[in-house]
C-alpha positions as CSV (number, residue, x, y, z in Angstrom):
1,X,-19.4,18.3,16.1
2,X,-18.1,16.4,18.7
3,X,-20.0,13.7,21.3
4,X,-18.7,11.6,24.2
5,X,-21.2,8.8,23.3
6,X,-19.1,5.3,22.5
7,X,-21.7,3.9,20.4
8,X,-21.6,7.5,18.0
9,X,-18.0,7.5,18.0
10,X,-18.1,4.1,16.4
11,X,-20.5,4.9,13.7
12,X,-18.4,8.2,13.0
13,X,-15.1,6.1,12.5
14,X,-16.7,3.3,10.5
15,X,-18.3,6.0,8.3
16,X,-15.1,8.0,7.9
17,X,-13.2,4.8,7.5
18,X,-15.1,4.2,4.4
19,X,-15.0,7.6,2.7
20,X,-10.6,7.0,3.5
21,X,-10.4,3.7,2.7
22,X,-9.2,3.3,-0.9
23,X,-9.2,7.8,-1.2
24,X,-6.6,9.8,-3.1
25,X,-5.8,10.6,0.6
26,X,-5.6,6.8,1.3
27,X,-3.1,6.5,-1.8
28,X,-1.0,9.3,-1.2
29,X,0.1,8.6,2.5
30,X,0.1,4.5,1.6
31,X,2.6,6.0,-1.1
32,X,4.3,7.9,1.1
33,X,4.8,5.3,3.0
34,X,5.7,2.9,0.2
35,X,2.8,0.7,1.4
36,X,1.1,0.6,-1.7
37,X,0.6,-3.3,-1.8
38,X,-0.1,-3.9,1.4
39,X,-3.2,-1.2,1.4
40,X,-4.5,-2.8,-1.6
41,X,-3.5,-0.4,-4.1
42,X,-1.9,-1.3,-7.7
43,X,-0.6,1.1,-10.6
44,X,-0.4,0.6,-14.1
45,X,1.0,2.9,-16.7
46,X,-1.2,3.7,-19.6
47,X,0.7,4.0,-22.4
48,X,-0.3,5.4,-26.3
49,X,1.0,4.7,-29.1
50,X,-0.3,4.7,-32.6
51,X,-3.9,6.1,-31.1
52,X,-4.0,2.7,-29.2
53,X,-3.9,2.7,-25.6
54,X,-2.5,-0.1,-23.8
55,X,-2.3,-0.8,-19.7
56,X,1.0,-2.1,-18.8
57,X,0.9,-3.6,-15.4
58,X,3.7,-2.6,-13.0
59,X,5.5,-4.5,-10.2
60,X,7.9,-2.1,-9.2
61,X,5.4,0.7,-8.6
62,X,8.3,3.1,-7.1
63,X,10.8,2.2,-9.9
64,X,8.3,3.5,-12.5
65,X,7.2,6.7,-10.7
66,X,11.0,7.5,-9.6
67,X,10.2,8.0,-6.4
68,X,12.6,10.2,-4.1
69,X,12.4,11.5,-0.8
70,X,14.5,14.5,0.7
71,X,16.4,13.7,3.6
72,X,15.5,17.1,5.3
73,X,12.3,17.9,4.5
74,X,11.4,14.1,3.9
75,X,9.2,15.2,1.1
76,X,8.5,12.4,-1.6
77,X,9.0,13.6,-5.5
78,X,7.5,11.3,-7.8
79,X,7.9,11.7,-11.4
80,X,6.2,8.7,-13.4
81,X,8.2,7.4,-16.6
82,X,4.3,7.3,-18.1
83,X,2.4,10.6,-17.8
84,X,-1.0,8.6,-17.3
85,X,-1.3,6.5,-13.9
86,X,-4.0,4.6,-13.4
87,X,-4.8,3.6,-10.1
88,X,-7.0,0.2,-8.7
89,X,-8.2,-0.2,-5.3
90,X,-8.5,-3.8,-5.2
91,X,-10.2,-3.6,-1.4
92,X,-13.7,-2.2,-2.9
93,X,-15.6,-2.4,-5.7
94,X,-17.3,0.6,-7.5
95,X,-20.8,1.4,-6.2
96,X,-23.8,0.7,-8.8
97,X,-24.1,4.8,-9.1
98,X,-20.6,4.9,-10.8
99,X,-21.2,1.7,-12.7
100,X,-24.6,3.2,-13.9
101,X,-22.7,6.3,-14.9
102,X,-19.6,4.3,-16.4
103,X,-21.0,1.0,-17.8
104,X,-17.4,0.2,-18.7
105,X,-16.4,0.2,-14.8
106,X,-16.0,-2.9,-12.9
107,X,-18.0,-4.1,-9.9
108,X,-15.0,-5.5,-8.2
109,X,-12.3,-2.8,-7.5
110,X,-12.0,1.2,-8.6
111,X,-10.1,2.8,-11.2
112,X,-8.9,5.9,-11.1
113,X,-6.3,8.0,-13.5
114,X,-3.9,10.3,-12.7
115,X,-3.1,12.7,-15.6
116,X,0.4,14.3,-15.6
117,X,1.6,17.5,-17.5
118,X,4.6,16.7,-19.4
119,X,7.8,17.2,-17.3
120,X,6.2,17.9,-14.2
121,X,6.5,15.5,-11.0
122,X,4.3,15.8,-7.8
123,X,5.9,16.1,-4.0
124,X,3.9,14.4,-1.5
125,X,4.1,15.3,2.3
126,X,3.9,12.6,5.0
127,X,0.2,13.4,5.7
128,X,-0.6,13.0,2.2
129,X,-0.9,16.5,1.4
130,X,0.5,16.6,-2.7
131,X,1.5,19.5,-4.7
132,X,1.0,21.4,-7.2
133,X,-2.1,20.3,-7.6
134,X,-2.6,21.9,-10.9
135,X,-0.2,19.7,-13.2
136,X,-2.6,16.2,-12.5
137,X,-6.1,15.8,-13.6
138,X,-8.0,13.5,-12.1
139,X,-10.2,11.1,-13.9
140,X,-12.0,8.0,-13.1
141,X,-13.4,7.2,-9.8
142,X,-11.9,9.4,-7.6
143,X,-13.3,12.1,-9.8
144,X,-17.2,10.6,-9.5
145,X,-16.9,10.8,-5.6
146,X,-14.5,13.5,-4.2
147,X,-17.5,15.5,-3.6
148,X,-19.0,13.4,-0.9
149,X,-15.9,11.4,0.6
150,X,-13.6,14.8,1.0
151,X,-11.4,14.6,3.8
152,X,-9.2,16.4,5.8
153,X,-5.3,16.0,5.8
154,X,-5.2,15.6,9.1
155,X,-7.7,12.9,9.3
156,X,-8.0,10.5,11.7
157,X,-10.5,8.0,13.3
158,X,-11.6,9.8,17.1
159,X,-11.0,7.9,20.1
160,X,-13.4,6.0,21.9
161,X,-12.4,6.7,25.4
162,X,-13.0,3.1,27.3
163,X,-12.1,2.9,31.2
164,X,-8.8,0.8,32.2
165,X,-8.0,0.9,28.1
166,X,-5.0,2.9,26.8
167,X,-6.5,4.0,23.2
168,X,-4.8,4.4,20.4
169,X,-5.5,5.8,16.8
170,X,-4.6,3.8,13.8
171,X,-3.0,7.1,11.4
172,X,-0.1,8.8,12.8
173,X,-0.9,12.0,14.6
174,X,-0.5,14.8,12.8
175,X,1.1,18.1,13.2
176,X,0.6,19.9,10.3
177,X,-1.7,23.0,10.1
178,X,-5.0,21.7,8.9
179,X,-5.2,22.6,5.2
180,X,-8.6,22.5,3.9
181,X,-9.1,20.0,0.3
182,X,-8.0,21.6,-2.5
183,X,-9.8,21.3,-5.7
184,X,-8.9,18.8,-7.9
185,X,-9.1,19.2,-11.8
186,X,-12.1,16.9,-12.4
187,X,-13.1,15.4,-15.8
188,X,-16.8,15.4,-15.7
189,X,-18.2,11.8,-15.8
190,X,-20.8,12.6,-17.9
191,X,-19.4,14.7,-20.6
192,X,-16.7,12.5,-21.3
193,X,-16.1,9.1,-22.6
194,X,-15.0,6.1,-21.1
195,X,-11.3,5.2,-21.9
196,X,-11.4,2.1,-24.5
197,X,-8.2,1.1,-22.8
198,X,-8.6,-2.5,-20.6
199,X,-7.4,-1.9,-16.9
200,X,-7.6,-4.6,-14.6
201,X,-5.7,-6.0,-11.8
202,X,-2.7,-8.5,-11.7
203,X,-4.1,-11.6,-11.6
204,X,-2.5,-13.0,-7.9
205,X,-4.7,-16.6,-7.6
206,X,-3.4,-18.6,-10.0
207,X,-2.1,-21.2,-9.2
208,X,1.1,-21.3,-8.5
209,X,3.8,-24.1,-9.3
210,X,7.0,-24.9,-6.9
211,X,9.8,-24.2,-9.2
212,X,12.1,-26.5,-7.3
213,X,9.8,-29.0,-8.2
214,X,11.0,-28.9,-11.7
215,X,8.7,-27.0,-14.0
216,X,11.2,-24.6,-14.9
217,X,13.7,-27.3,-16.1
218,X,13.8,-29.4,-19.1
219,X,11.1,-27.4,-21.4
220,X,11.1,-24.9,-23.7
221,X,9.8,-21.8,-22.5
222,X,8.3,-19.7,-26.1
223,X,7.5,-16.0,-26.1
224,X,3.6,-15.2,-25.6
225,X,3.2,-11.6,-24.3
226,X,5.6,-9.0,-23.7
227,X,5.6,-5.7,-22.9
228,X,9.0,-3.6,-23.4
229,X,9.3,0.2,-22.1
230,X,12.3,1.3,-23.3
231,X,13.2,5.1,-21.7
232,X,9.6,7.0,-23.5
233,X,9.0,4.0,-26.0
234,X,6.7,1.1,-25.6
235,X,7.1,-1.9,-27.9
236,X,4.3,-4.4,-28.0
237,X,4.3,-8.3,-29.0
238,X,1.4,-11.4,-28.2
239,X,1.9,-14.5,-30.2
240,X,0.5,-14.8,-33.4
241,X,-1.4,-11.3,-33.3
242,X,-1.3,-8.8,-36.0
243,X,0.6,-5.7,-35.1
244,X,3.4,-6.3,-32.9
245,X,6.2,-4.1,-32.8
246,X,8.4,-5.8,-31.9
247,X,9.2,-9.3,-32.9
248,X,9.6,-12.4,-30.5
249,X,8.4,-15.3,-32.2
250,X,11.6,-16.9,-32.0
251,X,12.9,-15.8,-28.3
252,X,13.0,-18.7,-26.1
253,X,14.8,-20.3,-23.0
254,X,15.8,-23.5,-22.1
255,X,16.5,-24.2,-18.3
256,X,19.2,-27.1,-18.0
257,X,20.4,-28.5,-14.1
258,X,23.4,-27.2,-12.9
259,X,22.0,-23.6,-13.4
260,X,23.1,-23.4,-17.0
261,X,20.8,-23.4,-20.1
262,X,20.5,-21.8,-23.8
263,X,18.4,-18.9,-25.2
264,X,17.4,-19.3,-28.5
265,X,17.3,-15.7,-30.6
266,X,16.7,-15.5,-34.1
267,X,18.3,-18.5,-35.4
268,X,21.2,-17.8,-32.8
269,X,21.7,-19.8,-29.7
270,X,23.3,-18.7,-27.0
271,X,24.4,-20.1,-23.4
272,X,23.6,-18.8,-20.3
273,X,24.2,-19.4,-16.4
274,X,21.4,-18.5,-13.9
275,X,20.6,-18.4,-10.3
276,X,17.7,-17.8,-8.0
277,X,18.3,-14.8,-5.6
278,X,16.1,-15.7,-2.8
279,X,14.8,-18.6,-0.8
280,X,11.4,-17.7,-2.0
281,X,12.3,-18.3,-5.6
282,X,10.7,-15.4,-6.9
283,X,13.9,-13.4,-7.9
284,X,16.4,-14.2,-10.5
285,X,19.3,-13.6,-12.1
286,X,20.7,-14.5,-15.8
287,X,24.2,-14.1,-16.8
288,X,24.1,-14.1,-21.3
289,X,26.9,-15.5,-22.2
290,X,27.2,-12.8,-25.6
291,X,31.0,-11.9,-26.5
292,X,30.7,-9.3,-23.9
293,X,28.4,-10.9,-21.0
294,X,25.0,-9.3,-20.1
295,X,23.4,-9.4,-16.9
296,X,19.3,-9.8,-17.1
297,X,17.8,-9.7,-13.8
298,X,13.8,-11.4,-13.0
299,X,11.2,-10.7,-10.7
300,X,8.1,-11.1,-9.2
301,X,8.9,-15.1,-10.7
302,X,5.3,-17.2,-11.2
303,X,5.7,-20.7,-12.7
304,X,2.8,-22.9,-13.4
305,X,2.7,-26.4,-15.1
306,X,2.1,-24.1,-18.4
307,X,3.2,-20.7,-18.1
308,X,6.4,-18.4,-16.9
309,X,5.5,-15.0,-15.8
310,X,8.1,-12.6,-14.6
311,X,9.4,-8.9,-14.7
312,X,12.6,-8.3,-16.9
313,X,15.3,-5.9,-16.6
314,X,18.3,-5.0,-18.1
315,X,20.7,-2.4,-19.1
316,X,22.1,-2.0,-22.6
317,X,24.3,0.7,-23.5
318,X,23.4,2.4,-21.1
319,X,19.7,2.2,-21.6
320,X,17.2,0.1,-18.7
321,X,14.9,-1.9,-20.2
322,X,11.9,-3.5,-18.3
323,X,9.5,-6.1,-19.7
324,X,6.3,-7.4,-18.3
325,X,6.5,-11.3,-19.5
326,X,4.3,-14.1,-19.9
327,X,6.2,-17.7,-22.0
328,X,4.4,-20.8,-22.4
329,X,5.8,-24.4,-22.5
330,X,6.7,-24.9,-26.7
């Protein structure tokens, strides 16, 4: 259906902007892309173990999903070290229909989960047409409304034709065949329970402290959260809680002037030398001074009067290790 009236055109692109806006098509070409942040979108891996589900937060979404494209085709493969993604749309939040039919949902953003088959990745084409659609299930939100809000892969917003303007449409034209929407695996929202698992977004008000200012130096900075993914293996620890497995209650740093300083590991001290890696103070690295030195590298750096928050990574024997962090002043 088409129409050369301005004001219909309008109301077609604002409604098709909503059904797109936050969409497993939205998500697949802002992955694509690797514009995942900047449209609003966040990942988290949710990971098992011991029947308990826990959400680890992600900052390096494209790390964690080993993302690759081919420099022919320019096809992305993603192939996530977590076989459940779950997906927020910060931008949002979830209608009262879904929140009637999922009490556990939020009002502020929309989660969705993407459900991998064991060794299987997913390639993504620039339009955001993925495949093969049959190793994901979809869960969550996305599920609840695909029926209404299905788009084409060669969507775009029409253009309003205005004298004297040159007009211009905000997604990159298309040249691909149009594809109909497939069908996507959907768990039935009302036959099946709400995950028990906690997934919310990264917290990105607080308050943040200067760190030339001084926080960082001069305290001692104790263990209070940390969560480890090590290759398939999650290890868990939170100050003072029952159940941790792995142990931290005696992992701490002390950040001296002259970008030296000591961590303290059970019973052991050790030095260390350390330097910021960019003017925004937000990346870090920390040379262990151990009999054979090891290189730990930080990012995504918050400091507040109270708290360090960072993302860890290392490599040990040949293993990477990456820790989600959160130390408090001793």
């Amino acid at each position: 259906m088409e129409t050369g009236n301005i004001d219909e055109l309008l109301k077609w692109n604002a409604a098709r902007r909503v059904a797109y806006n936050g969409s497993i098509l939205h998500f697949m070409r802002s992955l694509y892309q690797k514009k995942l942040a900047e449209e609003k979108f966040e990942i988290q891996f949710i990971v098992k173990k011991d029947d308990k589900e826990t959400a680890v937060p992600l900052k390096f979404f494209y790390g964690a999903l080993n993302y690759a494209m081919d420099d022919s085709s320019k096809v992305v493969e993603i192939s996530p070290r977590e076989k459940e993604v779950a997906v927020i749309y910060k931008d949002e939040g979830s209608p009262d229909l879904y929140i009637q039919a999922n009490p556990g949902a939020s009002s502020k953003y929309q989660t969705s989960v993407l459900s991998f088959l064991p060794n299987e990745s997913l390639e993504i084409e620039r339009n955001g047409f993925y495949y093969e659609q049959n190793d994901i299930t979809i869960s969550g939100y996305w599920a609840w409304e695909k029926v209404g809000d299905m788009l084409p892969y060669d969507f775009k917003e029409k253009t309003v034709t205005t004298p004297g303007v040159v007009n211009k449409t905000k997604d990159p034209e298309i040249t691909k065949p149009k594809t109909a929407e497939p069908a996507v695996t959907e768990v039935p929202v009302a036959d099946t329970p709400p995950k028990t698992v906690v997934i919310e977004p990264i917290d990105t008000n607080e308050q943040k402290v200067n760190v030339a200012g001084g926080p960082l130096i001069g305290v001692t900075w104790q263990m209070q959260e940390s969560r480890v993914i090590d290759g398939n293996n999650m290890f868990y620890y939170q100050r003072g809680a029952a159940g941790n497995t792995i142990n931290f209650d005696d992992d701490q740093y002390v950040f001296s002037t002259g970008n030296t300083g000591i961590y303290f590991y059970n019973g052991q001290q050790y030095t260390f030398n350390w330097k910021f890696l960019d003017t925004e103070k937000t990346k870090m690295e920390m040379v262990i001074l151990y009999p054979s030195a090891l290189i730990v590298n930080f990012e995504n750096i918050q400091v507040t009067a109270t708290t360090l928050k960072y993302t860890r990574m290392q490599k040990v024997n040949g293993v990477n290790y990456v820790a989600i962090e959160t130390r408090t002043v001793k």
